[in-house]
Backbone bond lengths (Angstrom), bond angles and torsions (degrees), N, CA, C in turn:
res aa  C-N    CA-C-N  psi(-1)  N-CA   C-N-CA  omega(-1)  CA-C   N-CA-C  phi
1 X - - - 1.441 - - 1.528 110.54 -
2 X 1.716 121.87 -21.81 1.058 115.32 -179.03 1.774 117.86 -65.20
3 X 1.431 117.52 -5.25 0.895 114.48 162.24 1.766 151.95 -6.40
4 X 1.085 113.36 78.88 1.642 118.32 -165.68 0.967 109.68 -44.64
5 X 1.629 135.39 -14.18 1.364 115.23 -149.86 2.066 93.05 -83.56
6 X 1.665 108.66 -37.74 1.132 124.70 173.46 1.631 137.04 -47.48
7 X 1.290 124.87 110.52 1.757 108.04 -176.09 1.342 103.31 -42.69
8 X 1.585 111.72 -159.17 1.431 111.71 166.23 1.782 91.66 -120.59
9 X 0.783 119.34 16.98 2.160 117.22 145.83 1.407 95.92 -91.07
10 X 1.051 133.56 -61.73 1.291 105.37 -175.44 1.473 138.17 -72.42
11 X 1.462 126.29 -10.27 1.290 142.06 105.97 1.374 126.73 18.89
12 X 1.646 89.52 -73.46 1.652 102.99 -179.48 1.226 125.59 -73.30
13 X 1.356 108.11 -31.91 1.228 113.64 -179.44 1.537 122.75 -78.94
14 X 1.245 103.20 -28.16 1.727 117.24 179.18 1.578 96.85 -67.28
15 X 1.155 123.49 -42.43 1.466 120.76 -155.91 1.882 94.04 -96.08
16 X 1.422 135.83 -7.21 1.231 135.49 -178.84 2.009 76.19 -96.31
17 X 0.732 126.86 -77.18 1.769 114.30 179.55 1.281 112.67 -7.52
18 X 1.103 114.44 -91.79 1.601 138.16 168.48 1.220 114.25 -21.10
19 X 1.168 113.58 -48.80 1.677 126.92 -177.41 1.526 102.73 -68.76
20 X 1.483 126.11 -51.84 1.561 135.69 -167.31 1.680 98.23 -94.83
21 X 1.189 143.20 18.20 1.548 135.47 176.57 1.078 109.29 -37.11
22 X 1.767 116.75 -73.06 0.932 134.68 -160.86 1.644 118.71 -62.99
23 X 1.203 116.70 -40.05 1.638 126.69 154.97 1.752 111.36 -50.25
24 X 1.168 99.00 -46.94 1.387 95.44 -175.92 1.339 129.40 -97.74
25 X 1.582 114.94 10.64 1.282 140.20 170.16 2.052 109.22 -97.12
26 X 1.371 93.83 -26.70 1.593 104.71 157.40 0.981 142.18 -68.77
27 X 1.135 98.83 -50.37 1.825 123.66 147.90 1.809 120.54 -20.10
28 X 1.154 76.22 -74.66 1.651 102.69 -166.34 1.854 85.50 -69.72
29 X 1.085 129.91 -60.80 1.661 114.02 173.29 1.293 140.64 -23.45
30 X 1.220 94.73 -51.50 1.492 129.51 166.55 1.846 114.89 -46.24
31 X 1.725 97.43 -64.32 1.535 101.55 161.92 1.318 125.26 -57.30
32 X 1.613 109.04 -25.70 1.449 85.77 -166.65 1.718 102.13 -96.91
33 X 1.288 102.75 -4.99 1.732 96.40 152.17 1.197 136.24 -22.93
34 X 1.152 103.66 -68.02 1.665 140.10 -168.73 1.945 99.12 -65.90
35 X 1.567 101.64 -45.58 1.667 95.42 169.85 1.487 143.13 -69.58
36 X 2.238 92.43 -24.61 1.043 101.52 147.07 1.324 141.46 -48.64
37 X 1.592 104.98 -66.22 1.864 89.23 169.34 1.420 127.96 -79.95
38 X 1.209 106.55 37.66 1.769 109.83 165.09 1.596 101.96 -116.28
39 X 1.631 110.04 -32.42 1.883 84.41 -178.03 1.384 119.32 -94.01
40 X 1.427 120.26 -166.04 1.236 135.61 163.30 1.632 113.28 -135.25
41 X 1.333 108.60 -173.89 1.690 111.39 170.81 1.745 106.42 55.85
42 X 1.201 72.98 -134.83 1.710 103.87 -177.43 0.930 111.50 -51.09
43 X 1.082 109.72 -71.61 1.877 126.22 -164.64 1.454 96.94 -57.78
44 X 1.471 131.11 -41.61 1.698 137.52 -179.41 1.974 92.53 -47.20
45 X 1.122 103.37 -83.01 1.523 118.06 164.72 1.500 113.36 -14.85
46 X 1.184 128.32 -71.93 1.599 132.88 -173.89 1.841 94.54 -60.32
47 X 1.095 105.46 -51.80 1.688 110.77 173.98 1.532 133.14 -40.08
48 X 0.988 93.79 -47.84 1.846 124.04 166.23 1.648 105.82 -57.14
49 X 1.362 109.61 -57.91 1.457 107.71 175.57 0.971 144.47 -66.85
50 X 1.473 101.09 -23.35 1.914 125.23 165.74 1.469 93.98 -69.48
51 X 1.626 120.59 -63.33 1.834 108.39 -157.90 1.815 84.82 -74.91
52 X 1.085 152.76 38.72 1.281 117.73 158.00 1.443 106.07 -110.44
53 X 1.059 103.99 -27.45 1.897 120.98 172.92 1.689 91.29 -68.02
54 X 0.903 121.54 -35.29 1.973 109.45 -163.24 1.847 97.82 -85.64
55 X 1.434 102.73 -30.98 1.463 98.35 -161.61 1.770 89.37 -85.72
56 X 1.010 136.58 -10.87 1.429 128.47 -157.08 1.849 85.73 -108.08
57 X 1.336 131.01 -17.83 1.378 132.93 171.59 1.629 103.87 -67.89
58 X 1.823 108.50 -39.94 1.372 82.78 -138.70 2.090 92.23 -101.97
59 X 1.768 94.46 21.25 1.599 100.60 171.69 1.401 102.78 113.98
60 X 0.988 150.05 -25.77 1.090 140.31 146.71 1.854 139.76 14.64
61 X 0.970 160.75 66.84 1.558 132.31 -132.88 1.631 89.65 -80.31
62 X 1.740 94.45 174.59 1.482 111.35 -171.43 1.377 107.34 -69.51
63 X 1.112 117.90 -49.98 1.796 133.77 -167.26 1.638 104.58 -75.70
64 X 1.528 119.34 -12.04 1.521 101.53 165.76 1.555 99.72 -95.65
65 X 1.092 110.93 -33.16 1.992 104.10 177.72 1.713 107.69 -41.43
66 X 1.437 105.09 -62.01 1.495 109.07 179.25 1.171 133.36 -58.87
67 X 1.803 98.90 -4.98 1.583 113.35 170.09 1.336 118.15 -89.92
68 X 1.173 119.70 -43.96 1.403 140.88 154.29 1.541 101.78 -29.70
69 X 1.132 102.03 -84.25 1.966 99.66 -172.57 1.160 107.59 -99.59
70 X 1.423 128.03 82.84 1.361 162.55 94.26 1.341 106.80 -82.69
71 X 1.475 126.66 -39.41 1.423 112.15 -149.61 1.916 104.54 -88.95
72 X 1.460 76.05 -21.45 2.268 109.31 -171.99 1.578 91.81 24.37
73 X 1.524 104.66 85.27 1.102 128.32 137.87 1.466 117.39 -124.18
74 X 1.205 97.75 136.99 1.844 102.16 175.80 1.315 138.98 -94.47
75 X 1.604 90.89 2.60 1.727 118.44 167.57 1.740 85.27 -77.61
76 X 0.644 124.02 -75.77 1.746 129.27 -145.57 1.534 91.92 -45.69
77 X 1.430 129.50 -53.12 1.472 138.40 -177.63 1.204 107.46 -36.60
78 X 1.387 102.74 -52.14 1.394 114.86 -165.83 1.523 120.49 -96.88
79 X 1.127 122.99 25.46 1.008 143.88 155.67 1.785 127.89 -107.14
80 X 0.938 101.04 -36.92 1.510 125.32 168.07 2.001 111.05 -62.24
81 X 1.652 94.86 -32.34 1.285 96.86 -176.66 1.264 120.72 -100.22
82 X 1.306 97.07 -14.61 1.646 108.14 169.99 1.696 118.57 -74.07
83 X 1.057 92.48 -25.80 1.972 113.88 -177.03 1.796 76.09 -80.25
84 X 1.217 139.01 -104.05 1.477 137.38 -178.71 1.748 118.07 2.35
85 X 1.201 102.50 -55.23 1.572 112.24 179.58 1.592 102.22 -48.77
């Protein structure tokens, strides 16, 4: 991070990122909840792969993610994340 190329605002902010991932990898889980039960197909698919990367950010273990989507329900997600909150 000591990086010269960086001000030291931008500094701060990279390292306040870093610091909040996991909040803000929850976040974004949360939304993509909500996209879950609106798509299908494909787009369900591309969906799945975003919340498994967000849920595995925000602590999650690997082997309940893969339980989760096997089961692809979006109640269960969202229940799991509500217990998280």
């Amino acid at each position: 991070m000591a990086d010269k190329n960086y001000s030291a605002h931008q500094q701060k902010i990279i390292k306040r990122f870093y610091e909040n991932r996991d909040s803000i990898a929850l976040q974004r889980a949360q939304e993509l909840v909500t996209e879950l039960y609106l798509t299908e197909g494909k787009k369900r698919e591309k969906v799945w792969v975003t919340l498994a990367k967000n849920l595995e950010l925000a602590g999650v273990p690997v082997d309940h993610i893969a339980h989760l989507r096997e089961q692809d329900n979006p109640e269960l997600v969202a229940n799991l994340l509500a217990q998280m909150v």
